[in-house]
C-alpha positions as CSV (number, residue, x, y, z in Angstrom):
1,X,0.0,0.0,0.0
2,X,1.7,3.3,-0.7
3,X,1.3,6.1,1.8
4,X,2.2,3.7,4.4
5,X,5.0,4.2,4.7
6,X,7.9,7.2,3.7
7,X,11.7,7.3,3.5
8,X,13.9,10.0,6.1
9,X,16.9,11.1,4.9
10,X,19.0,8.8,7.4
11,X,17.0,5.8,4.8
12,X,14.4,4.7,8.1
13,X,11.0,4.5,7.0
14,X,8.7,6.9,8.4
15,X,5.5,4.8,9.5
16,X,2.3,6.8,10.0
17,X,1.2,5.6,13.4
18,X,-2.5,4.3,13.7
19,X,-3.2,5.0,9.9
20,X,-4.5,1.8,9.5
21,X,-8.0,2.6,12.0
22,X,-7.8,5.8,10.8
23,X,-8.5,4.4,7.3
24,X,-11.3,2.4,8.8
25,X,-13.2,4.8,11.1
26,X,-13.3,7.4,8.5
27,X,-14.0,5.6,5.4
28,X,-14.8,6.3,2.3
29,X,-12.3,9.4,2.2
30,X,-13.5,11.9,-0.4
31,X,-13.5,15.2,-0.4
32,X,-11.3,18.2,0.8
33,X,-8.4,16.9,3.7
34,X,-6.0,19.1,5.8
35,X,-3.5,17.2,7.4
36,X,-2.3,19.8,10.1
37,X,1.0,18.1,10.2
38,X,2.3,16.7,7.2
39,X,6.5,16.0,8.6
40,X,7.3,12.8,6.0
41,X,4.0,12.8,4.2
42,X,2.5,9.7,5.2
43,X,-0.9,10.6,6.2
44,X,-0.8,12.7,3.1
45,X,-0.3,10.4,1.1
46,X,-2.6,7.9,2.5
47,X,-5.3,9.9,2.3
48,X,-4.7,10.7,-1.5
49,X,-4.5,7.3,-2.1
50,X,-7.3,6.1,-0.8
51,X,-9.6,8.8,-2.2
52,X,-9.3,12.1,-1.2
53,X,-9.7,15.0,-3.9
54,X,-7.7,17.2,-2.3
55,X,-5.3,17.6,0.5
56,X,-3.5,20.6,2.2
57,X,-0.5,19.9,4.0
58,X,0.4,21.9,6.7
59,X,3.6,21.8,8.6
60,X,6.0,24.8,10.5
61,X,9.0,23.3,9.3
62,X,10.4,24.3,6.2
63,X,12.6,21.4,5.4
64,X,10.2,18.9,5.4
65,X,8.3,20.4,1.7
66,X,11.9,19.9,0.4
67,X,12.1,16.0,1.4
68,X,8.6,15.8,-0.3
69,X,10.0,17.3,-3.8
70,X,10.9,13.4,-4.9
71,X,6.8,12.6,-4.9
72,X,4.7,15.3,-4.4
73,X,4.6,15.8,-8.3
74,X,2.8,12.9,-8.8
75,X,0.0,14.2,-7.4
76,X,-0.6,17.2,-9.0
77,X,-2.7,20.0,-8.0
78,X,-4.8,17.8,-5.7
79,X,-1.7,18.3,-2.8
80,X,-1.5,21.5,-1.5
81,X,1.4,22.4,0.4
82,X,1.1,25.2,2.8
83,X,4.4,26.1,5.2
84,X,2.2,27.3,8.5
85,X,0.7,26.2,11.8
86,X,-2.1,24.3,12.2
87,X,-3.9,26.8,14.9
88,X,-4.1,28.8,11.7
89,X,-5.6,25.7,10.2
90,X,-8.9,28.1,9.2
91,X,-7.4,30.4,7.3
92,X,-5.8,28.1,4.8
93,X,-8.8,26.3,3.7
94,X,-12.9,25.9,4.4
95,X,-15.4,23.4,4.2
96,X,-12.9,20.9,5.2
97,X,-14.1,17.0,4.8
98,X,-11.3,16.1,7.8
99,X,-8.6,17.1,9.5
100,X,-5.8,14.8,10.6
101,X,-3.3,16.1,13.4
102,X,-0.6,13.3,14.9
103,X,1.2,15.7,17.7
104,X,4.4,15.4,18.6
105,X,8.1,15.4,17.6
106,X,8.3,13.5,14.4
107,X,10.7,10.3,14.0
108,X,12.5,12.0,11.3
109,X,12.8,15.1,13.3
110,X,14.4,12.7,16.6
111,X,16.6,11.1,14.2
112,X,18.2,13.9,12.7
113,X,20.6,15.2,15.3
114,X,21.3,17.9,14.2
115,X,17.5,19.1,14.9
116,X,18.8,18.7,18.7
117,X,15.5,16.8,19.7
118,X,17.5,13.6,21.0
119,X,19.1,12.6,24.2
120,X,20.9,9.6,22.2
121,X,22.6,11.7,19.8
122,X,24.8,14.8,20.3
123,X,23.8,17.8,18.3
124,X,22.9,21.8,19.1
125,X,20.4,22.3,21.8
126,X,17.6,23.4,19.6
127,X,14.2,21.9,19.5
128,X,12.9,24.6,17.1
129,X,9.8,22.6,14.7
130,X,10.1,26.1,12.7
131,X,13.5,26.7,12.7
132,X,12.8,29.7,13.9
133,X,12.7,32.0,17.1
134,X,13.9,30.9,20.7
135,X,15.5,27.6,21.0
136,X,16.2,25.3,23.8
137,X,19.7,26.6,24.7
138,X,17.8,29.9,25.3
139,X,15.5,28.6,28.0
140,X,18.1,26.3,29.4
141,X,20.7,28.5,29.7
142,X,18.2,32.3,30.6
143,X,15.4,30.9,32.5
144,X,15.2,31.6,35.8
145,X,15.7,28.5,38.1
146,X,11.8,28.5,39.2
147,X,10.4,29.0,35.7
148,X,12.8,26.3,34.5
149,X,11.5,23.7,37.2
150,X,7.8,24.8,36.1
151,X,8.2,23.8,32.7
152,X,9.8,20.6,33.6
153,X,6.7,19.8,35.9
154,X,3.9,21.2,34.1
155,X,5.1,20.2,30.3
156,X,7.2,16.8,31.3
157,X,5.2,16.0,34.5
158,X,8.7,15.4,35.6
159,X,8.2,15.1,39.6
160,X,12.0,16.0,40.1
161,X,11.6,19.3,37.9
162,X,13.5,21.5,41.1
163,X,16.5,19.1,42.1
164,X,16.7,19.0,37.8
165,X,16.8,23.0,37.5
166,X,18.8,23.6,40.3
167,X,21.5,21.6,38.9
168,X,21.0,23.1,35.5
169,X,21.4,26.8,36.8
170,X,24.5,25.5,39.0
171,X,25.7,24.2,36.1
172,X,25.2,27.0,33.5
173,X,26.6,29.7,36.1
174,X,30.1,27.8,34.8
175,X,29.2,27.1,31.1
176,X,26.5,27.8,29.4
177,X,24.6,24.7,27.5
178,X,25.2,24.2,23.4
179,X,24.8,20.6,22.9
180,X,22.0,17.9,23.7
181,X,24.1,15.3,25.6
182,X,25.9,17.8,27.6
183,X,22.3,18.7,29.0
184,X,21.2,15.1,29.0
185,X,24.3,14.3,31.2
186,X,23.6,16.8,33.8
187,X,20.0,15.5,34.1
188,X,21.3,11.6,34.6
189,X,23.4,13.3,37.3
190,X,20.1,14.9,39.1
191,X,18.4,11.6,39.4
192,X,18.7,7.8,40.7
193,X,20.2,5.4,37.6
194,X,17.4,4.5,35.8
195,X,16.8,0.5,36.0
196,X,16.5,-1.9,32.8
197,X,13.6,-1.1,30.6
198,X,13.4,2.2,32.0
199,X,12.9,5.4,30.3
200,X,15.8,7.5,29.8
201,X,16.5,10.0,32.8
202,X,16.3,13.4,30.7
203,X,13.2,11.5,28.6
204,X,10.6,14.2,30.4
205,X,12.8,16.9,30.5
206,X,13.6,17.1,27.2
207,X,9.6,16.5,26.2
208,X,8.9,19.3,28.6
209,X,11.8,21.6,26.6
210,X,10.7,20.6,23.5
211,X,6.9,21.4,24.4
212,X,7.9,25.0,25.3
213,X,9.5,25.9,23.0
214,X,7.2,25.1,20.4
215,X,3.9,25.6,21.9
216,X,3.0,22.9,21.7
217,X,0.1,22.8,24.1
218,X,-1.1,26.2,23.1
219,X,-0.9,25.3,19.5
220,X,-3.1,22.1,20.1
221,X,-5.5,24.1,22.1
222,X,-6.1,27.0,19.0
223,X,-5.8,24.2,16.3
224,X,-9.0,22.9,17.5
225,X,-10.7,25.7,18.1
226,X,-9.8,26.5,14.3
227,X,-10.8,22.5,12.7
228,X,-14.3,23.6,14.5
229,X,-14.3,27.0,12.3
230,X,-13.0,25.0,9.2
231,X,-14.9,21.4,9.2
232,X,-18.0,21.5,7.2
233,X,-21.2,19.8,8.6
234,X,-20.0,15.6,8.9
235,X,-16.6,16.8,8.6
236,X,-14.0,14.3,11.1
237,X,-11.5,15.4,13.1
238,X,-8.9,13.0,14.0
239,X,-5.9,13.5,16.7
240,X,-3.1,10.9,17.3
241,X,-1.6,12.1,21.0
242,X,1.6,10.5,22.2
243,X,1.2,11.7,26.0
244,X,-1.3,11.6,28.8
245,X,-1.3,15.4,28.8
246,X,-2.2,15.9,25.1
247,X,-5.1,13.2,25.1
248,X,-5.9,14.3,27.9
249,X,-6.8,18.0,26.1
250,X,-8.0,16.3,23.1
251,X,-10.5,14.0,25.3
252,X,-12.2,16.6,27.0
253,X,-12.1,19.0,24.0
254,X,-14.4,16.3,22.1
255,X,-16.6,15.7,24.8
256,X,-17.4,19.2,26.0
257,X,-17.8,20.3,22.2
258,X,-19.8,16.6,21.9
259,X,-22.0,18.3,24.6
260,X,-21.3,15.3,27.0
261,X,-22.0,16.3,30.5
262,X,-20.7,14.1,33.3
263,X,-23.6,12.9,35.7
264,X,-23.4,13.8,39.3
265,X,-23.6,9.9,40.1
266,X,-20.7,8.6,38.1
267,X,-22.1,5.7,37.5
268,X,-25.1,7.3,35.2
269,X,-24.5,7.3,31.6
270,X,-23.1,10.6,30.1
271,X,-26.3,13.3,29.8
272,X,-26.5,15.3,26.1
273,X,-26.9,18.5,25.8
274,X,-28.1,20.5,22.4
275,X,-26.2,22.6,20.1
276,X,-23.2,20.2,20.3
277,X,-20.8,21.2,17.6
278,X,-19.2,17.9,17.0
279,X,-20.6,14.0,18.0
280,X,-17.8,11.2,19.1
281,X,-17.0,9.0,16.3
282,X,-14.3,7.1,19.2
283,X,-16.1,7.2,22.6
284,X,-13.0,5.1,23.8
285,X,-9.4,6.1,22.4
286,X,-7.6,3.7,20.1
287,X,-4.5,2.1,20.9
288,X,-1.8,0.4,18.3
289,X,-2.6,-3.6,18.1
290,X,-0.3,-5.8,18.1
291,X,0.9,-6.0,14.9
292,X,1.3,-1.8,14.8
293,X,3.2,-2.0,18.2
294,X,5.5,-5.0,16.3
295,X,5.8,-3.1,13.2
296,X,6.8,-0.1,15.1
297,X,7.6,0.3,18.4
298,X,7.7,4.1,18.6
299,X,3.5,3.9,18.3
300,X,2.9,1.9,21.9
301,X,2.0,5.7,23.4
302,X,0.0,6.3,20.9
303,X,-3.8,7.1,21.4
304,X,-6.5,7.6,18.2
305,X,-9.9,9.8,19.1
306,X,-11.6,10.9,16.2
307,X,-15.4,13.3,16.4
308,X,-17.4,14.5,13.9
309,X,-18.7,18.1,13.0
310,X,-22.6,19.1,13.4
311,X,-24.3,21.7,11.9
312,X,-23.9,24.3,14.9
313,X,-22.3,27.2,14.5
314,X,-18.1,27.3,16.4
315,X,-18.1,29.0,19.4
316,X,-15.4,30.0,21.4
317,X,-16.2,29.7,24.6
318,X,-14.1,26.7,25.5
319,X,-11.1,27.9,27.5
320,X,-7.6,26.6,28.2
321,X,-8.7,25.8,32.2
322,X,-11.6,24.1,30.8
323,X,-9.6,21.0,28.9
324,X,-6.8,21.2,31.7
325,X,-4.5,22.5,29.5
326,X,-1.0,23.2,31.4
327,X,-0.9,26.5,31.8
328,X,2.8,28.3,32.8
329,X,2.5,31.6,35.2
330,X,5.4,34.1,34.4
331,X,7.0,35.2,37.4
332,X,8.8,38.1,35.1
């Protein structure tokens, strides 16, 4: 099947995660697509394939349009490439049949070190999906040591986010950070050894880092406020989350915009209320079975919800607090 999976430039193929359910929850595909997050193409190009008219792909970094050059021709003017943000989702197209958005870091973004996403390999301490603004150097190395240890906990629910920043600033005051495994050792330092099968010590730092400095929660939080301005009536949205916090977001999002009230006895079913602007296609998120989870181990965090767009006008009165989207208070 093509579109299932693409080539990075280190020659390891790209797998979509969860495309497979995603094909079967939302078929048939026609119509107008948006895949908020293009990075290798294979959603694209899955959805192309298996009968989309048209797809816009969206994506903040740059590079990744260039990597597509060797067969995005082949689909003529029904792939639409737009370098942007998917919180600005809206203003690139209208009367959307779906919109696809798989968060995260991408695999071909972690294995090129020179991104500075990775822990394993050494390369500049950047993190920057765009390429473009403040990098991870900057808030390691200017931060103060409070707001440092807030990101940690907030963005990387990293429970030893203080003893962590304390030893970064201590650190810093006699060299300042450049590279990712200089950072990554320092973090090892701060905490017990990690025990077989164990994640990585810096693994939630450097999620929390990587979170800030892309926005990454308030990007998910306008992105689908924006799909509910965009998606025509029976429109899908579909979100692939790789952490508790994120589906966590996206799972109340869908059920307060669903209009699914929790009953005061919690063992009631779930009351409706009108003028829901979207219905749950997944009540349940979908996990990777076992054949994704052998074909690709980087999926086994990976959660699938997917809701579907009513008639009723977007509002915007769901706020940040409401979805219990972290939140950083500046101190400055």
């Amino acid at each position: 099947m093509t579109g299932d999976a693409t080539m990075t430039p280190d020659h390891a193929p790209h797998i979509p995660v969860l495309l497979r359910p995603i094909l079967a929850q939302c078929a048939p595909i026609t119509g107008v697509w948006l895949d908020g997050t293009f990075g290798a193409g294979g959603y694209t190009r899955a959805l192309l394939d298996h009968g989309a008219d048209t797809v816009y792909a969206v994506d903040r970094d740059p590079m990744v349009f260039d990597m597509a050059a060797s067969w995005a021709d082949r689909y003529g003017d029904r792939l639409k490439m737009v370098h942007g943000v998917f919180s600005k989702l809206d203003e690139y197209a209208q009367d959307l049949d779906g919109v696809v958005l798989d968060l995260g870091v991408s695999s071909m973004q972690l294995d090129q070190a020179e991104r500075g996403f990775s822990f394993i390999k050494d390369g500049p301490l950047d993190m920057r999906m765009s390429q473009s603004g403040p990098n991870a150097a900057d808030l390691v190395n200017e931060l103060p040591e409070d707001e440092l240890a807030d990101i940690l906990y907030l963005y990387g629910e990293e429970r030893a986010s203080r003893r962590i920043a304390r030893a970064i600033v201590k650190r810093r005051t006699e060299a300042p950070f450049q590279t990712t495994l200089d950072l990554a050792g320092v973090i090892e330092k701060s905490l017990p050894r990690t025990k077989p099968n164990q994640s990585h010590a810096a693994t939630r730092s450097f999620q929390a880092l990587r979170i800030a400095v892309n926005d990454e929660y308030g990007e998910l939080y306008r992105g689908m406020l924006a799909t509910e301005r965009a998606l025509k009536a029976g429109g899908l949205l579909v979100v692939v989350t790789f952490h508790s916090v994120e589906d966590r977001m996206v799972k109340r999002f869908m059920q307060m915009r669903a209009g699914k009230s929790q009953s005061v006895n919690r063992y009631a079913p779930e009351l409706d209320t009108p003028d829901a602007q979207f219905e749950l296609v997944t009540r349940k998120a979908i996990a990777p079975d076992d054949q994704e989870l052998a074909e690709n181990p980087r999926s086994r965090s990976a959660k699938l919800r997917i809701a579907r767009r009513t008639s009723v006008a977007a509002g915007n009165d769901v706020g940040a607090n409401d979805i219990s989207m972290p939140v950083l208070k500046r101190k400055r």
